[in-house]
FITI-704202 format. One record per residue (C-alpha): residue number from 1; x, y, z. Coordinates in Angstrom, 3 decimals, always signed. Each point is the difference from the previous one (the first is absolute). Layout:
N
   i        x        y        z
 NUM        X        Y        Z
...
//
This chain:
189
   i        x        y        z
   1  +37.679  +16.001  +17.335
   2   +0.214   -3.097   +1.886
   3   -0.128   +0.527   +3.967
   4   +2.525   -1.882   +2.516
   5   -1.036   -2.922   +1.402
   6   +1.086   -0.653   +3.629
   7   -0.121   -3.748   -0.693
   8   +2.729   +0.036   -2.849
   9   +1.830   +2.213   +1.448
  10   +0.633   -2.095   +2.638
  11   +1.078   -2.878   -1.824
  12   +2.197   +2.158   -2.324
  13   +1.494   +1.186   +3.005
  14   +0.252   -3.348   +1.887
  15   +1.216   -1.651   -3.510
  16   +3.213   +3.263   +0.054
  17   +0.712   -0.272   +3.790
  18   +0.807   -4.082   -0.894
  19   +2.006   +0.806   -2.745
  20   +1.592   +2.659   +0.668
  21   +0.808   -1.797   +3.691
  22   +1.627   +3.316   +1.646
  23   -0.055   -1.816   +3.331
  24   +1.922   -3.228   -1.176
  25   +2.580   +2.888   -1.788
  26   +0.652   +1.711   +3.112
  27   +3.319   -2.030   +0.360
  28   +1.142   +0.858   -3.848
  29   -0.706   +3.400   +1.146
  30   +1.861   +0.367   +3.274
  31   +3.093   -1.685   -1.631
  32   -0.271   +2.427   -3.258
  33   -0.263   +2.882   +2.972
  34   +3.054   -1.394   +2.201
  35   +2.282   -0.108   -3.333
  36   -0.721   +3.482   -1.570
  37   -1.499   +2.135   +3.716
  38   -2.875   +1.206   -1.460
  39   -3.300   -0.768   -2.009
  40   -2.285   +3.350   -0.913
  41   -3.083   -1.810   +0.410
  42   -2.132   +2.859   -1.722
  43   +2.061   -0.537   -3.012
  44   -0.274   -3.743   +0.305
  45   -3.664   +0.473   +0.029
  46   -0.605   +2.016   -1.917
  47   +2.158   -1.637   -2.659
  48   -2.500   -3.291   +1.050
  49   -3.141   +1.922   -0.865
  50   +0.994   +1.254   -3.228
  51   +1.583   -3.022   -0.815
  52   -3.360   -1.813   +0.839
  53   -2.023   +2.348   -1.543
  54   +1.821   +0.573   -3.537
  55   +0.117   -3.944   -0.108
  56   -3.292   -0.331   +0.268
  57   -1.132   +2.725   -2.906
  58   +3.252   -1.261   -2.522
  59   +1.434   -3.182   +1.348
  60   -1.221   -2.133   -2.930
  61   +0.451   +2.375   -2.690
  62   +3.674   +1.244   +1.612
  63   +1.064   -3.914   +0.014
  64   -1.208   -0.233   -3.728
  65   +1.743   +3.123   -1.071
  66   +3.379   -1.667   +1.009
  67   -0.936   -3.078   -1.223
  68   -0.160   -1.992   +3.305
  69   -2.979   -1.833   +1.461
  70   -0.974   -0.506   +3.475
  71   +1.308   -2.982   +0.771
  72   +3.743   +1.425   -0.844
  73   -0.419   +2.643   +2.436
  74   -1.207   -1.955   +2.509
  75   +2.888   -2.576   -0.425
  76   +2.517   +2.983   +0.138
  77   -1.841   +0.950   +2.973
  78   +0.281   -3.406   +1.871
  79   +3.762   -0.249   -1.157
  80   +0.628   +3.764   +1.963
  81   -1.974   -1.164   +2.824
  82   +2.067   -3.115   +0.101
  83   +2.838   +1.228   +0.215
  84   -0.849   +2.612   +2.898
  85   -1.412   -3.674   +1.809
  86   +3.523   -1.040   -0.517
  87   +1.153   +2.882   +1.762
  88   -2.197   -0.351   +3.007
  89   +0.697   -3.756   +0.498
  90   +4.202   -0.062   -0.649
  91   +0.752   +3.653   +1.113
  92   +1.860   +0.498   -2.771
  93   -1.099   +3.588   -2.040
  94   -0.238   -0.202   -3.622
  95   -1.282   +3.136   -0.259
  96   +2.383   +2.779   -0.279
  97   -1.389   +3.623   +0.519
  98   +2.004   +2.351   -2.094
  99   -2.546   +2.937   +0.851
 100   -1.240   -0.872   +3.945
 101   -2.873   +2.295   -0.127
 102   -1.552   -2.127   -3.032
 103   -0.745   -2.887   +2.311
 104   -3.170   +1.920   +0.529
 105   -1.263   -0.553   -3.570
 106   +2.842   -3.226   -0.742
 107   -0.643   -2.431   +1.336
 108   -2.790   +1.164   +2.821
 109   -3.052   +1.596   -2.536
 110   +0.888   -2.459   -3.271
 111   -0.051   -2.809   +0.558
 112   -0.014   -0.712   +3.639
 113   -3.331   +1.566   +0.541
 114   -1.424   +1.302   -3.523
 115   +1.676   -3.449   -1.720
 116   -0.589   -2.221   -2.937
 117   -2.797   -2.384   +2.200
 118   -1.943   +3.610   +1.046
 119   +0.100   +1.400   -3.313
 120   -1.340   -3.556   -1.855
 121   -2.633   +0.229   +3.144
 122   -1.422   +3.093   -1.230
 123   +0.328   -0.881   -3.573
 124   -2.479   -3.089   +1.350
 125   -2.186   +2.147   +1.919
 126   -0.248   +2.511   -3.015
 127   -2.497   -2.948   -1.450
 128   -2.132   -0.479   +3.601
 129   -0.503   +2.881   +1.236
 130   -0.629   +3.911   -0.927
 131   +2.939   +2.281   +0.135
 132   -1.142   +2.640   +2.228
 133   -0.261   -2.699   +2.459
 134   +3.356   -1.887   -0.482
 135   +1.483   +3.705   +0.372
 136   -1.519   +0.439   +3.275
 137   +1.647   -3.223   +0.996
 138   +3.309   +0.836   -1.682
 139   -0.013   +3.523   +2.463
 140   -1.203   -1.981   +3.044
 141   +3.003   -2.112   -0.725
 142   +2.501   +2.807   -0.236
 143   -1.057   +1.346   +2.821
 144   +0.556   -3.356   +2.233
 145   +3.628   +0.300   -2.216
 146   +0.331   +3.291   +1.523
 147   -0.455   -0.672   +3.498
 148   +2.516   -3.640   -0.022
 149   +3.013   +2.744   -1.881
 150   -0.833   +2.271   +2.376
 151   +0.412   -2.047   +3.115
 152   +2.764   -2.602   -1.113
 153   +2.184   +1.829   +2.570
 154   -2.379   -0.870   +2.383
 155   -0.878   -3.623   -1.048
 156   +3.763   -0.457   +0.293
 157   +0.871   +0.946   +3.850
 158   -3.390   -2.005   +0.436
 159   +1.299   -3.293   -1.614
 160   +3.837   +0.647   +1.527
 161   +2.843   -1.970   -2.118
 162   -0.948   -3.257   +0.646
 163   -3.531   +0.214   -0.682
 164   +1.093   +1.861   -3.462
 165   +2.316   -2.703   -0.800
 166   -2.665   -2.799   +0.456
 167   -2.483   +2.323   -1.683
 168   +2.465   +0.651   -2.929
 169   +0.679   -3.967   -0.377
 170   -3.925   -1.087   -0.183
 171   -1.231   +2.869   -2.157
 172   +3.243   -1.032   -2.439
 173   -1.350   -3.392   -0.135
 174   -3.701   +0.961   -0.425
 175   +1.211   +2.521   -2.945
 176   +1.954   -2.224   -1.452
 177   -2.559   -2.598   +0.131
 178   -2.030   +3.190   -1.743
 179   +2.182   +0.290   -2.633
 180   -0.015   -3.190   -0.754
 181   -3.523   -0.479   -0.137
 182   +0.011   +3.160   -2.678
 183   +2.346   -1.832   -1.956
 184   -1.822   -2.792   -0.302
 185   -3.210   +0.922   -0.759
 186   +1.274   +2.398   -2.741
 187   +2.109   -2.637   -1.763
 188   -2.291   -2.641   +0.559
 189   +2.930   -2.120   +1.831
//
């Protein structure tokens, strides 16, 4: 049995906290929060670990069952998170909730946080590093996921509706610029 390594886990975990950037989401998620009231963030996380976690055993052999290859998830990916960029920067919703209390899985665990770019990360680090370790880093993620859901009530008085709305306007350009940068590099535009 192989024993954890403090050193990988550490960049597995630094490596998730980038890509899963909770902190630059914090916007998507106080809007998602202010349209449907609520977001269980123990479902949300716990949808983000086992998300995370399944990936990371049958990601590659789940994709090939359906016939699909990374790259077509992850442009699928960028396309959703475009779209929710499009949101933040015209405050116009595309998204339509039919069921309100599934904002905690749609569009908060998959693919805000657990998304295309996280799920090709861990497909990467599959080949690096050993997978006791990148699972450490996937639950030391979650648990940073955790706390942000938890608190986004919180974060919001803090920021107050202008800060929000200046917040909301950068992080839509930044994850737009994200999603572009996704759909480049997996059609090689």
């Amino acid at each position: 049995m192989h024993k954890l390594i403090f050193r990988e886990i550490l960049s597995v975990t630094m490596i998730l906290f980038a890509i899963i950037d909770i902190l630059g989401a914090i916007p998507v998620i106080i809007q998602v929060r202010q349209r449907v009231g609520h977001i269980e963030s123990e479902k949300a996380s716990v949808a983000v670990l086992v998300l995370m976690i399944g990936f990371l055993f049958v990601g590659d052999q789940l994709l090939a069952i359906i016939g699909l290859d990374i790259a077509s998830f992850a442009i699928a990916g960028s396309l959703v998170i475009f779209i929710i960029a499009m949101e933040m920067i015209l405050g116009v919703d595309f998204f339509k909730e039919e069921i309100p209390q599934a904002a905690s899985i749609v569009p908060i665990a998959f693919p805000l946080i657990a998304g295309a770019g996280t799920m090709t990360t861990l497909l990467s680090l599959k080949s690096q590093y050993q997978t006791q370790n990148i699972m450490v880093g996937i639950v030391l993620n979650t648990i940073v996921v955790y706390f942000v859901l938890k608190n986004v009530k919180w974060l919001e008085k803090l920021l107050g509706p202008i800060g929000l709305s200046i917040l909301r306007k950068a992080f839509g350009i930044i994850l737009l610029a994200i999603a572009i940068k996704l759909f480049r590099s997996n059609t090689h535009l």
